[in-house]
gemmi code that builds the backbone of each chain (N, CA, C; Angstrom):
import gemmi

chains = {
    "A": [
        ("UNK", (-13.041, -0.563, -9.536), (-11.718, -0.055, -9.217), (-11.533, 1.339, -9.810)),
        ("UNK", (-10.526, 1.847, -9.010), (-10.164, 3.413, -10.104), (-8.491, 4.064, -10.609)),
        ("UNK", (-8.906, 4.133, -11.401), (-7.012, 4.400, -12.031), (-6.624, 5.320, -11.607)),
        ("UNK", (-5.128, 5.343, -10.977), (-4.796, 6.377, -10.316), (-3.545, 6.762, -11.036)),
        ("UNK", (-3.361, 8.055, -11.829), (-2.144, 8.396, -12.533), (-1.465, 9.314, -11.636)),
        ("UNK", (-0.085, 9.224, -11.498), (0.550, 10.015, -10.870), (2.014, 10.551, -11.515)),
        ("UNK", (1.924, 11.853, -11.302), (3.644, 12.142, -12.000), (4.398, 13.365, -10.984)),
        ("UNK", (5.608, 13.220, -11.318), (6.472, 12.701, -12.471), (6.470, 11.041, -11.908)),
        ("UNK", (6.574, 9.783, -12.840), (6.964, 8.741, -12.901), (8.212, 8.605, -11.495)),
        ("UNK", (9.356, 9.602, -12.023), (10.580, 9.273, -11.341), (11.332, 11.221, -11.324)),
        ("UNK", (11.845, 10.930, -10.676), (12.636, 12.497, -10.595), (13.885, 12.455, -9.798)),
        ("UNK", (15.078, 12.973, -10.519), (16.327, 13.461, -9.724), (16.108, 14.744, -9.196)),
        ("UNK", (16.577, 15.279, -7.880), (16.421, 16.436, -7.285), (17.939, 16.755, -6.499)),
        ("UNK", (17.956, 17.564, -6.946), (19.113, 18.396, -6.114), (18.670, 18.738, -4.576)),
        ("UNK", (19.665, 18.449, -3.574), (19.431, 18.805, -2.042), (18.955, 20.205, -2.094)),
        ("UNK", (17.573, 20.524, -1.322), (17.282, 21.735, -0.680), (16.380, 22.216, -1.407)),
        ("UNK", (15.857, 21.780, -2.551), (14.877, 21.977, -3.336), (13.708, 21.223, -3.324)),
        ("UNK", (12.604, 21.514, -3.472), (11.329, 20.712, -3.759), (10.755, 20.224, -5.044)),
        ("UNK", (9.901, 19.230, -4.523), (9.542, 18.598, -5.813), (8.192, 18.144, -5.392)),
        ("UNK", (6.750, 18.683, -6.237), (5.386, 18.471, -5.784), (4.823, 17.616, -7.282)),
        ("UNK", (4.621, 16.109, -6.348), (4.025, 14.965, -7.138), (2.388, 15.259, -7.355)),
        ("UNK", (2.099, 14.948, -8.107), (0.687, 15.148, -8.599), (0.275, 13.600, -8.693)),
        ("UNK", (-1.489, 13.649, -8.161), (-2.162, 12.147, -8.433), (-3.259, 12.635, -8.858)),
        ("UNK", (-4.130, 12.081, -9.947), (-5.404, 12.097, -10.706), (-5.960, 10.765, -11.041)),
        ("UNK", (-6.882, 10.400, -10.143), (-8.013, 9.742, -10.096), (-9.127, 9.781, -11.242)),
        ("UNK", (-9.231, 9.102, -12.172), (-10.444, 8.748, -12.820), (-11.560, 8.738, -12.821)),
        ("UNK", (-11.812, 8.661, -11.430), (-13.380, 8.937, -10.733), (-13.255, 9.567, -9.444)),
        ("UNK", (-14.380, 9.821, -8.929), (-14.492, 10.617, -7.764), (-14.424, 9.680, -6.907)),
        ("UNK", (-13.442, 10.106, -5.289), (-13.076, 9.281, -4.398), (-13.263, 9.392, -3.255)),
        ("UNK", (-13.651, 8.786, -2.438), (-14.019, 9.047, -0.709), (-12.467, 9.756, -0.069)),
        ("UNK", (-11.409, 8.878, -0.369), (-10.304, 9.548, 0.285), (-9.401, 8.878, -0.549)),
        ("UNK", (-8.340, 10.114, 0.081), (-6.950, 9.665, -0.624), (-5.560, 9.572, 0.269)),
        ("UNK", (-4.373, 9.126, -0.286), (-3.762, 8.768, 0.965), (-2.593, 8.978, 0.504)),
        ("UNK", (-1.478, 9.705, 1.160), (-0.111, 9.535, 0.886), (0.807, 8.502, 1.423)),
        ("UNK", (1.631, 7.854, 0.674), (1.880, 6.757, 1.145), (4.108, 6.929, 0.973)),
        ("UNK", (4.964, 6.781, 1.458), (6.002, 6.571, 1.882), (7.005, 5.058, 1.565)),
        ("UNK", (7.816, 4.420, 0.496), (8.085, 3.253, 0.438), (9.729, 3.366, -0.212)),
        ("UNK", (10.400, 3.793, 0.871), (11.940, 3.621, 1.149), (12.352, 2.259, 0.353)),
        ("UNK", (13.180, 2.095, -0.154), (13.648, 1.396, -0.947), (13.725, -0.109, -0.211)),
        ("UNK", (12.966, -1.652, -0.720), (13.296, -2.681, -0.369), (12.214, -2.915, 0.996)),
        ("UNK", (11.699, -1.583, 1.166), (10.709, -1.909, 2.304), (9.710, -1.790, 2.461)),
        ("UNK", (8.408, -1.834, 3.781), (7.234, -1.877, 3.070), (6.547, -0.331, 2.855)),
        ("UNK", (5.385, -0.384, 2.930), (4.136, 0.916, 3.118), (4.693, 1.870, 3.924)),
        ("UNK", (4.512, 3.039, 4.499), (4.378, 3.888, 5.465), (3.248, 5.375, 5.144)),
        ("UNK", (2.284, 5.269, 5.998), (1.707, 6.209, 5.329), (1.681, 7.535, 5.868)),
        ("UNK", (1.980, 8.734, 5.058), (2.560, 9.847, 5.483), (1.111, 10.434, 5.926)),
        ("UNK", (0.244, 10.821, 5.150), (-0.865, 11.361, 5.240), (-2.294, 11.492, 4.494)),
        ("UNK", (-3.403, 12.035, 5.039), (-4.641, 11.243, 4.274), (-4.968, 12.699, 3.940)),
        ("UNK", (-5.356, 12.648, 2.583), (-5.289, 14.394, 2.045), (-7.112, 14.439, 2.280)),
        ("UNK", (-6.974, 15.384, 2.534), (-9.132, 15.525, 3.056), (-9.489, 16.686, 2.141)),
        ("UNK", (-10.424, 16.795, 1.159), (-10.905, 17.741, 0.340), (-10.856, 18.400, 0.929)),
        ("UNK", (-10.478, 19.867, 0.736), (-10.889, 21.276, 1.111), (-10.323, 21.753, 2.442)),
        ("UNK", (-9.602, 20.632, 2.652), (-9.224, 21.463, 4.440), (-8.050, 20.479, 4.590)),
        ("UNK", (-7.139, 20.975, 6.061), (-5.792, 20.437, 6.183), (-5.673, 18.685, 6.288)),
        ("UNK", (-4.543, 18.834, 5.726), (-4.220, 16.925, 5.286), (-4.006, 16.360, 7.340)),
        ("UNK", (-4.182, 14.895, 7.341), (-4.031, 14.608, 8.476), (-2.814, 13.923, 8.652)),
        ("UNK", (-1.980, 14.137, 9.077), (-0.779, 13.296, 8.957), (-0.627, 12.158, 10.330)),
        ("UNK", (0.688, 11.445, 9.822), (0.909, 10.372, 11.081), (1.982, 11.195, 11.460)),
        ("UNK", (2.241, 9.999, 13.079), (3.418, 10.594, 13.694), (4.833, 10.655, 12.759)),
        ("UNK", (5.429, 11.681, 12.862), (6.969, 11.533, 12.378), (6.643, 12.135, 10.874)),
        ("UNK", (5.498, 12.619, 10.670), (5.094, 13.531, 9.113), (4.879, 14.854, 9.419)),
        ("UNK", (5.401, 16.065, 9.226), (5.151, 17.307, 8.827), (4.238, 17.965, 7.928)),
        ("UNK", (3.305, 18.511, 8.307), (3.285, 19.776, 7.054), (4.367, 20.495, 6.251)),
        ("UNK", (5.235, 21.158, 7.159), (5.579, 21.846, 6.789), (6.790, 21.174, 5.869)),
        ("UNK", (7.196, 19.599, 5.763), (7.847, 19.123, 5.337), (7.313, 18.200, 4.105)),
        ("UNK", (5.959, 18.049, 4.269), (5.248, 17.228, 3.228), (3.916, 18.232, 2.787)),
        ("UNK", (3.787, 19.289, 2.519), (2.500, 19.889, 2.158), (1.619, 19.311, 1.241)),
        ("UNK", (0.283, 19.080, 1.688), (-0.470, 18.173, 1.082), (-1.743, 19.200, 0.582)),
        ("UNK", (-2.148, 19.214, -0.452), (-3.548, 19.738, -1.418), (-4.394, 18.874, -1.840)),
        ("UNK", (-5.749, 19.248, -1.275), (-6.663, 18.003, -2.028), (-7.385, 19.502, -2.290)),
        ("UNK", (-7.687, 19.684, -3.729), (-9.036, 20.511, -4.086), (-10.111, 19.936, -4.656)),
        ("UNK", (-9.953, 19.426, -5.204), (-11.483, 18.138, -5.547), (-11.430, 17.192, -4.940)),
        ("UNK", (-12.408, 15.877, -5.605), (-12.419, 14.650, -5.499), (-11.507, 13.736, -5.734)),
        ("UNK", (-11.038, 14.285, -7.011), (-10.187, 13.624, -7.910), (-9.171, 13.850, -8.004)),
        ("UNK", (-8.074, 15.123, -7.581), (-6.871, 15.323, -7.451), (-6.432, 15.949, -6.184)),
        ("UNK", (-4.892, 15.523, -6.219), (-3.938, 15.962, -4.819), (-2.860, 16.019, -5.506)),
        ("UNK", (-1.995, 16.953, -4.204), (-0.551, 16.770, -5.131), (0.062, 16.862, -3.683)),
        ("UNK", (1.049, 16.304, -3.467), (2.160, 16.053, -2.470), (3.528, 16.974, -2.676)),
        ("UNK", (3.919, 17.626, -1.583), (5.220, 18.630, -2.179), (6.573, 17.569, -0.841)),
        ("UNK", (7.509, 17.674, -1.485), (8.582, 17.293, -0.823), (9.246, 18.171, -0.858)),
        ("UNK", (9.891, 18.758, 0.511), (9.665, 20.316, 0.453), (11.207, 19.937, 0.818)),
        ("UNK", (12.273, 20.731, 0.841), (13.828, 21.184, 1.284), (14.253, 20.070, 1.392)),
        ("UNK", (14.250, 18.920, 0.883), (14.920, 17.719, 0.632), (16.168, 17.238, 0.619)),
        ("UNK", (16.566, 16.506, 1.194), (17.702, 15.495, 1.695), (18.221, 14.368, 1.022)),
        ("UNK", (19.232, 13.521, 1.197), (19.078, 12.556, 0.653), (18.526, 11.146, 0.944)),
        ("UNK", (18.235, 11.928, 2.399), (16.888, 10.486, 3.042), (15.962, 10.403, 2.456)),
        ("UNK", (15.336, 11.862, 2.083), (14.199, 11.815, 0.955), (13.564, 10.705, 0.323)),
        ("UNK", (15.202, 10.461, -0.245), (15.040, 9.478, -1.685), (14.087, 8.130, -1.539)),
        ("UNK", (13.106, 7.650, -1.822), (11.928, 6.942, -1.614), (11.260, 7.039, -3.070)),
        ("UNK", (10.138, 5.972, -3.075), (9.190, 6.195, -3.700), (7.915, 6.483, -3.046)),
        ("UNK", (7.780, 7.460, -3.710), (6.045, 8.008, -2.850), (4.876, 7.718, -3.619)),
        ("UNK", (4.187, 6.614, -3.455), (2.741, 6.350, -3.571), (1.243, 7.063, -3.260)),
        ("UNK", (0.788, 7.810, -3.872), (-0.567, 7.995, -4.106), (-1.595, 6.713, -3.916)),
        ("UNK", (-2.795, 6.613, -2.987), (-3.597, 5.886, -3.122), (-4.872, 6.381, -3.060)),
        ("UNK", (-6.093, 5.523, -3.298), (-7.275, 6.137, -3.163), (-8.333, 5.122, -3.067)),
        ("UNK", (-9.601, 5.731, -2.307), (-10.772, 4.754, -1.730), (-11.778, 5.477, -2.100)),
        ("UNK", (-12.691, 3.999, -3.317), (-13.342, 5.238, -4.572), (-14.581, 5.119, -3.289)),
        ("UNK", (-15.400, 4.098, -2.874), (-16.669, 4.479, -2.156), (-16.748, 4.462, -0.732)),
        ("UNK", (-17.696, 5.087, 0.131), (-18.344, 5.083, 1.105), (-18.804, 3.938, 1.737)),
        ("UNK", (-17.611, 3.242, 2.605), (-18.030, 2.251, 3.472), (-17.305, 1.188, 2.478)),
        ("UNK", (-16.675, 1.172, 1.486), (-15.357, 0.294, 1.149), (-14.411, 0.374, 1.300)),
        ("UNK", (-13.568, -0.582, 1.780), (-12.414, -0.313, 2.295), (-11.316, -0.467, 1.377)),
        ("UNK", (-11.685, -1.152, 0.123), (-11.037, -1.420, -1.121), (-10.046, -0.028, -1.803)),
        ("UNK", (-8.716, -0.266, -1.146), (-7.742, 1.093, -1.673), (-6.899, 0.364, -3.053)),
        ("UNK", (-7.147, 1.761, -3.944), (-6.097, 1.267, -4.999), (-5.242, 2.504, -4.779)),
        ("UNK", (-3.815, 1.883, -5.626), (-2.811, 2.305, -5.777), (-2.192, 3.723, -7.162)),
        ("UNK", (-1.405, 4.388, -7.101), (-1.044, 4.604, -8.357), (0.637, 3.973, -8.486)),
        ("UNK", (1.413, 4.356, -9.479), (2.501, 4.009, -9.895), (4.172, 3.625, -9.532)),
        ("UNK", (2.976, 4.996, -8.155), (4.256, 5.398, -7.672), (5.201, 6.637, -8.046)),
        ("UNK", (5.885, 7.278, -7.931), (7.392, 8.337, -7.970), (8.237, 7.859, -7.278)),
        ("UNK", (9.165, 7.517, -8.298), (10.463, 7.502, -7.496), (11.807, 8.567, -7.742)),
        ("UNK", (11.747, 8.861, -6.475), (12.896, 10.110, -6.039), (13.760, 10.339, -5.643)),
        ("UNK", (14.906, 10.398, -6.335), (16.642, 10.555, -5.803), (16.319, 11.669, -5.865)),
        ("UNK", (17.647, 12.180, -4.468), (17.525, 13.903, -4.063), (19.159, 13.466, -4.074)),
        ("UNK", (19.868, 14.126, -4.602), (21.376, 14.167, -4.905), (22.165, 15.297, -4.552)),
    ],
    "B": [
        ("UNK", (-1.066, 1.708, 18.433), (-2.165, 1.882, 17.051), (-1.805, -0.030, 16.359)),
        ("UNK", (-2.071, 0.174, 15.358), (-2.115, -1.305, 15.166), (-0.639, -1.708, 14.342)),
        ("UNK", (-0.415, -2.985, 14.056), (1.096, -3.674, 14.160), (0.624, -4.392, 13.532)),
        ("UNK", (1.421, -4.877, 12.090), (1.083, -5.898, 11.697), (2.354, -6.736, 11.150)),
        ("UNK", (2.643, -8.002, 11.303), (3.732, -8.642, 11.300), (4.103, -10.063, 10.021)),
        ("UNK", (4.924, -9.604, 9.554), (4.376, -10.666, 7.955), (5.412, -11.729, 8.242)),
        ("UNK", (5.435, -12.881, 7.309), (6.325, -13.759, 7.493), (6.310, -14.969, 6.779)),
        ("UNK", (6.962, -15.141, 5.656), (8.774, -15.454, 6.071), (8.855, -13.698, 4.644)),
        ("UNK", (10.338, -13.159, 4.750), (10.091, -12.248, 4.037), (10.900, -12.217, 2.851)),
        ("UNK", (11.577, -13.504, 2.780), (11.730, -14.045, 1.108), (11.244, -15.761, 1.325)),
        ("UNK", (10.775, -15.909, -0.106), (9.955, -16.952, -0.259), (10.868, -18.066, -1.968)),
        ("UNK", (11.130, -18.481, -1.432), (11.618, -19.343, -3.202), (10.885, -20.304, -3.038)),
        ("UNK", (10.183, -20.747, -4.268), (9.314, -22.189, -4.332), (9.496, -22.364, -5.937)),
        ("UNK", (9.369, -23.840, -6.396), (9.108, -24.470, -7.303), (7.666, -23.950, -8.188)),
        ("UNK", (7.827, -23.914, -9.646), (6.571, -23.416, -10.464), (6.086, -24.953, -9.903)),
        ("UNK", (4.951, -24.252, -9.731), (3.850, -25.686, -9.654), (3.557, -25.978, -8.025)),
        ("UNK", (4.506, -25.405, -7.667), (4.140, -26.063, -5.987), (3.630, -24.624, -5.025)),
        ("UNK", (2.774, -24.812, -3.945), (2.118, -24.291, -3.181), (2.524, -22.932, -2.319)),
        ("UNK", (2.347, -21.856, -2.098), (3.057, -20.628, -1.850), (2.105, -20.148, -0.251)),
        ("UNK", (2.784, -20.144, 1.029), (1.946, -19.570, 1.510), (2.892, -18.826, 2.582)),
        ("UNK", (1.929, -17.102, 3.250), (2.660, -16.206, 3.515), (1.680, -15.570, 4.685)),
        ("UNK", (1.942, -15.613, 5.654), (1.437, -15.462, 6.825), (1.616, -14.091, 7.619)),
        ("UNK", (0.125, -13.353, 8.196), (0.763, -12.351, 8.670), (-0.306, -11.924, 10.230)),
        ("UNK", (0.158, -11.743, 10.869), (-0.349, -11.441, 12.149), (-0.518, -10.210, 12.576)),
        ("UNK", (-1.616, -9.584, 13.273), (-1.618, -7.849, 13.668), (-1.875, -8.108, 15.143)),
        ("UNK", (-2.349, -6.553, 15.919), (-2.181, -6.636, 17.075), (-3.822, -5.848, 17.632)),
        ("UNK", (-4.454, -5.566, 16.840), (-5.865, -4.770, 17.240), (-6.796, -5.532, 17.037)),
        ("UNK", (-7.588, -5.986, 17.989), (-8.562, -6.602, 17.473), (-10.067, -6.077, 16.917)),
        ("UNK", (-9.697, -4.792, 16.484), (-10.675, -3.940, 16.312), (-10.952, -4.102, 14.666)),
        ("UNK", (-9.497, -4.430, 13.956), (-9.473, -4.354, 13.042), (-10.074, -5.516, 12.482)),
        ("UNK", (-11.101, -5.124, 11.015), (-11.669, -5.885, 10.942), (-11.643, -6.178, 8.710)),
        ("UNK", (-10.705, -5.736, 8.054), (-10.306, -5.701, 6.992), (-8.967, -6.078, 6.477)),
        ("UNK", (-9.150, -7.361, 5.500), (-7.502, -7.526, 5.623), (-7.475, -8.033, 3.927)),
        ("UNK", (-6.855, -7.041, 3.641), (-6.115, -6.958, 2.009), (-5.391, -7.630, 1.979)),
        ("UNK", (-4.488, -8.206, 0.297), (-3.606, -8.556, 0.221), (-3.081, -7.838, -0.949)),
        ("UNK", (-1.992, -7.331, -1.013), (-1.288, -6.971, -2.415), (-0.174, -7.338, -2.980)),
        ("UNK", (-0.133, -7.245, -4.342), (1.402, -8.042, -5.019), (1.823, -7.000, -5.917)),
        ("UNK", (3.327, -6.650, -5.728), (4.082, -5.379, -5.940), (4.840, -5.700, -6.843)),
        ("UNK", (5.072, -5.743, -8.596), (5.528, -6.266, -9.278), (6.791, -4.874, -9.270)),
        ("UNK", (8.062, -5.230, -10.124), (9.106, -4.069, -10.051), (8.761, -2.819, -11.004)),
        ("UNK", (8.785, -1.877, -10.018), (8.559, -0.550, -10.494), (7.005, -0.253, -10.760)),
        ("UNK", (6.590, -0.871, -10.192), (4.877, -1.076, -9.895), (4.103, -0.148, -8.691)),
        ("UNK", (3.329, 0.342, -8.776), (2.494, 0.273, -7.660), (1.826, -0.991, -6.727)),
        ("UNK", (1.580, -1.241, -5.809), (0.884, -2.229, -5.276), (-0.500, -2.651, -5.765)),
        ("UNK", (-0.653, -3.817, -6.016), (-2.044, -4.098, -6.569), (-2.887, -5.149, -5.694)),
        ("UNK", (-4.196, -4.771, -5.429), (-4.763, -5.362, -4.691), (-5.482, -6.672, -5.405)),
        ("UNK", (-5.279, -8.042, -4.729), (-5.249, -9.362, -5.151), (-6.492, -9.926, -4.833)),
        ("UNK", (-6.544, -9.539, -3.106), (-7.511, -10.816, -2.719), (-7.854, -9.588, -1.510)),
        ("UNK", (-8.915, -9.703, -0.620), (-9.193, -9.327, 0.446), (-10.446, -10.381, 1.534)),
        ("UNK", (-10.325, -9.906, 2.910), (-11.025, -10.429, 3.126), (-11.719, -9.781, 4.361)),
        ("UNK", (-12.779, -9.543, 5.304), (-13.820, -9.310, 5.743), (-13.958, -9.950, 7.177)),
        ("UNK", (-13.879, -9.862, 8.453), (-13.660, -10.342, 9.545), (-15.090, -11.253, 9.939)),
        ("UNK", (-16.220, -10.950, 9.027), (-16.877, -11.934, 9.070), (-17.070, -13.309, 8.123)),
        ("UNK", (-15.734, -13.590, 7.490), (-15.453, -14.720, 6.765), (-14.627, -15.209, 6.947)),
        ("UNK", (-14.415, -16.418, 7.203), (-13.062, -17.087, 7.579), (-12.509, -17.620, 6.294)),
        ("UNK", (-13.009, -17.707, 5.090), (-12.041, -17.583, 4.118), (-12.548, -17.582, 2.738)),
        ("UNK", (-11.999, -16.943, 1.612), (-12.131, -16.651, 0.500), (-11.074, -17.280, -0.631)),
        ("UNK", (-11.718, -17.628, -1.693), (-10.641, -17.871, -2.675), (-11.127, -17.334, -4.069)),
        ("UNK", (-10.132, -17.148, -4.637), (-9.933, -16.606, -6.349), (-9.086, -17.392, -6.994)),
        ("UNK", (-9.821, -18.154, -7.809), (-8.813, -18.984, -8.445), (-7.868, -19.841, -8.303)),
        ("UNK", (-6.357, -19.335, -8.171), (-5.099, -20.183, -7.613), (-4.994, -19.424, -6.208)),
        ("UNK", (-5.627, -18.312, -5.588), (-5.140, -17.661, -4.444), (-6.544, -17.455, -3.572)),
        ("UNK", (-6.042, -17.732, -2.294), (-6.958, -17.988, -1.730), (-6.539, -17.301, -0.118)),
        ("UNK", (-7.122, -16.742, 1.132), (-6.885, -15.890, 2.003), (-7.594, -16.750, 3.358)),
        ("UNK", (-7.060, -17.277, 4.541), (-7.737, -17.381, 5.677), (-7.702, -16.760, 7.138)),
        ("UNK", (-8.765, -16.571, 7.774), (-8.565, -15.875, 8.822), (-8.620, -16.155, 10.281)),
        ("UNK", (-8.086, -15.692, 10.769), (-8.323, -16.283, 12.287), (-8.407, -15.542, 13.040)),
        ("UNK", (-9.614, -15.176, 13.717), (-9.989, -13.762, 14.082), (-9.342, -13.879, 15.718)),
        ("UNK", (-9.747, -15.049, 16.479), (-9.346, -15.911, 17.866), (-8.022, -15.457, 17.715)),
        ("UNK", (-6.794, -15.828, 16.933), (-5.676, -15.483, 16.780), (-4.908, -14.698, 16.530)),
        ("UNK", (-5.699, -13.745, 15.826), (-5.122, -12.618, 15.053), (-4.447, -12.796, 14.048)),
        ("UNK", (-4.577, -13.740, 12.926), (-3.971, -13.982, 12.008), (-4.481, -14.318, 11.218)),
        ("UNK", (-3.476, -13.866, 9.662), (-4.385, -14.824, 8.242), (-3.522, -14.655, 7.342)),
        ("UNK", (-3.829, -15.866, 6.267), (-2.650, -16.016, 5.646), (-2.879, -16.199, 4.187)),
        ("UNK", (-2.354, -16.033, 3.298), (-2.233, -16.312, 1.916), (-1.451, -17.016, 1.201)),
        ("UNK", (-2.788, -18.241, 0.485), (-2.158, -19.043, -0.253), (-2.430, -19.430, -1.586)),
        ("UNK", (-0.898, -19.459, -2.196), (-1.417, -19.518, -3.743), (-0.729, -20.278, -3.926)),
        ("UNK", (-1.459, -21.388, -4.657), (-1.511, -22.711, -5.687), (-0.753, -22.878, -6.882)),
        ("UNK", (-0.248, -23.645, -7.250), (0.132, -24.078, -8.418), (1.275, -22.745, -9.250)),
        ("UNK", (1.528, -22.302, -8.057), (2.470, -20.739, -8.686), (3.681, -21.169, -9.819)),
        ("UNK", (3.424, -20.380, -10.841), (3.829, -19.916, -11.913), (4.411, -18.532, -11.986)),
        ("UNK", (5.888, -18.415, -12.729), (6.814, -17.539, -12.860), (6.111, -15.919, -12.415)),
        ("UNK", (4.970, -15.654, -12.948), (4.513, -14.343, -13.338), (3.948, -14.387, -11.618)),
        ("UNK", (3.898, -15.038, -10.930), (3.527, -14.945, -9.294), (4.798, -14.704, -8.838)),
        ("UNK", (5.924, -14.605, -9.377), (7.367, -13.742, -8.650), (6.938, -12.269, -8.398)),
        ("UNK", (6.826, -11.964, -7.323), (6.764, -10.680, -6.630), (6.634, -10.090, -5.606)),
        ("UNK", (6.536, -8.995, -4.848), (6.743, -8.357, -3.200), (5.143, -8.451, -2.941)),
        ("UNK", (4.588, -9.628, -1.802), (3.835, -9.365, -1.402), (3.569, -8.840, 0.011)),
        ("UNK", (2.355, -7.954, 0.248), (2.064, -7.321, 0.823), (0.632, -7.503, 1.492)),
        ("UNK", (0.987, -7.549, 2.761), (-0.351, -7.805, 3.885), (-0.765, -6.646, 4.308)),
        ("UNK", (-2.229, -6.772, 4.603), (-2.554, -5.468, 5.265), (-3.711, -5.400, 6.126)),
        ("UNK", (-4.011, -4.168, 7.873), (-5.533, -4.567, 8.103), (-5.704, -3.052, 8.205)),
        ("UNK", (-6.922, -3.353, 8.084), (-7.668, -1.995, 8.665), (-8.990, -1.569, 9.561)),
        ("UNK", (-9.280, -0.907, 10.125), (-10.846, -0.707, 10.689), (-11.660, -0.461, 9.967)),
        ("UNK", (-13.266, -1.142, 10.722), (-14.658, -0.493, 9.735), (-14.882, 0.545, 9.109)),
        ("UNK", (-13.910, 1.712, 9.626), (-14.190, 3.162, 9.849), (-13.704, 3.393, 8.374)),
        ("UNK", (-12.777, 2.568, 8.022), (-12.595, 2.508, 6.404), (-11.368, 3.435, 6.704)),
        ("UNK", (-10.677, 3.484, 7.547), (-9.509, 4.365, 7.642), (-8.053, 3.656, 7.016)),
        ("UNK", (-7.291, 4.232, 7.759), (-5.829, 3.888, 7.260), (-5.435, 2.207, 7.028)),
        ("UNK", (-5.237, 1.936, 6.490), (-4.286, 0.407, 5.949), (-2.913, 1.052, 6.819)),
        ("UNK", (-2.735, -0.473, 7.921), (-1.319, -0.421, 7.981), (-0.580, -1.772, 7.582)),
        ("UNK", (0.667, -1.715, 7.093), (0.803, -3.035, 6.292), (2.106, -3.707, 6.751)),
        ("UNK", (2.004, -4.879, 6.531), (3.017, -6.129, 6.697), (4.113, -5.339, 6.186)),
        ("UNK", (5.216, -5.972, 6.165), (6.650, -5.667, 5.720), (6.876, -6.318, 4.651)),
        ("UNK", (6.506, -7.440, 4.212), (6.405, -7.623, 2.433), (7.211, -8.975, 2.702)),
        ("UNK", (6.390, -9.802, 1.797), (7.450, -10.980, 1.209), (8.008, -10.916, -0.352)),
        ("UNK", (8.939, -11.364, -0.445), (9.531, -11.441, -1.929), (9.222, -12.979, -2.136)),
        ("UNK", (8.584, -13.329, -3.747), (8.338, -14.618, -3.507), (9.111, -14.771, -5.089)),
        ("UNK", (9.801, -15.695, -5.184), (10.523, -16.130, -6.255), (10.169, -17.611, -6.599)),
        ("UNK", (9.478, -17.477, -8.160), (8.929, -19.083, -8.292), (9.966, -19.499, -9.727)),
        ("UNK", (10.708, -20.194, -9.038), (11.623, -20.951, -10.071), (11.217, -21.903, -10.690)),
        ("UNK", (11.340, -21.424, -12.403), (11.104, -22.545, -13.149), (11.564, -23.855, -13.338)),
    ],
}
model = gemmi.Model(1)
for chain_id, residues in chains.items():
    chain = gemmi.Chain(chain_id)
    for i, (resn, *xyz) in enumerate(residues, 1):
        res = gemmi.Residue()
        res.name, res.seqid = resn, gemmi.SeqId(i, " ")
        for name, pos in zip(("N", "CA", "C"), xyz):
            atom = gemmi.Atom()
            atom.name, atom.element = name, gemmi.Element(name[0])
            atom.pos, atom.b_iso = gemmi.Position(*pos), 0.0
            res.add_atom(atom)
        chain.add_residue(res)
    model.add_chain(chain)
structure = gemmi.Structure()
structure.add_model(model)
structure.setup_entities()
């Protein structure tokens, strides 16, 4: 398995401002994944950050609204860019340490009021 | 793309008595199916999984079956005890090792 730390823990944000979550992996990882979890409900995954080149997102995810950085193996950081108070979610970091396992772990989570 | 459908999505049972949580998808391509348990203020943690060429696996008190004919599989845990109160979470995915898309979550509450 691989430990996935992510911060800030939790964050208040004022409308219209951004806030870029950071995840650090313990070991080196095949992929990593942004993940979306609105309060009381399940998964949604925003986008899969790809070393060195543009993140892939799902339908109904932006770049220009979720900017995603993978420069190594081991770290990404997620920006929540001009924020709302729909925003408010917890955003999950995940990651898939080998090649041809499908075994994803999690990190902590952020959770984010935009006020 | 693929759909996956969980069920029942609160759960109360007796410590000691039998817990099980069922979830159905719609691709039959998919061939990986996780399970995770989401304690509060937790990340999701992966429990049990299972492999479209096994029809079933167990760990201990928790145990996973599949039904590939059907599209379904389900998770069941035994003899549940207080510290098994939590949001569980189904999930499948393709060989390709791509995206997890996941159930909608059960809340399972084991009263002492």
């Amino acid at each position: 398995s691989a430990v996935i730390s992510q911060k800030p823990s939790r964050d208040i944000c004022q409308r219209g401002t951004s806030l870029t979550i950071q995840c650090q992996v313990d070991s080196q990882v095949t992929m990593m994944f942004w993940y979306r979890q609105q309060p009381g409900q399940s998964l949604t995954l925003i986008a899969t950050a790809n070393q060195g080149s543009e993140a892939t997102y799902e339908s109904g995810f932006v770049i220009d609204k979720f900017p995603i950085s993978r420069p190594n193996l081991t770290f990404s950081t997620l920006t929540v860019s001009n924020m709302s108070p729909e925003d408010s979610s917890i955003y999950l970091c995940s990651a898939r340490t080998r090649v041809g396992n499908t075994e994803a772990f999690f990190g902590q989570g952020t959770r984010l009021t935009v006020v | 793309g693929e759909n996956v459908e969980q069920h029942p999505s609160t759960l109360s049972v007796q410590e000691g008595d039998s817990a099980v949580i069922k979830c159905t998808y719609s691709d039959s391509a998919s061939n990986y199916f996780p399970w995770y348990k989401q304690e509060l203020g937790k990340g999701p943690q992966l429990i049990i999984d299972i492999r479209s060429n096994v029809g079933e696996k167990k760990d201990q008190r928790i145990a996973v079956t599949l039904n590939k004919t059907a599209k379904h599989f389900s998770l069941h845990i035994t003899e549940t005890q207080p510290e098994d109160s939590a949001v569980y979470f189904c999930a499948a995915a393709k060989a390709a090792g791509n995206k997890l898309t996941f159930g909608g979550g059960t809340r399972v509450l084991v009263k002492p």
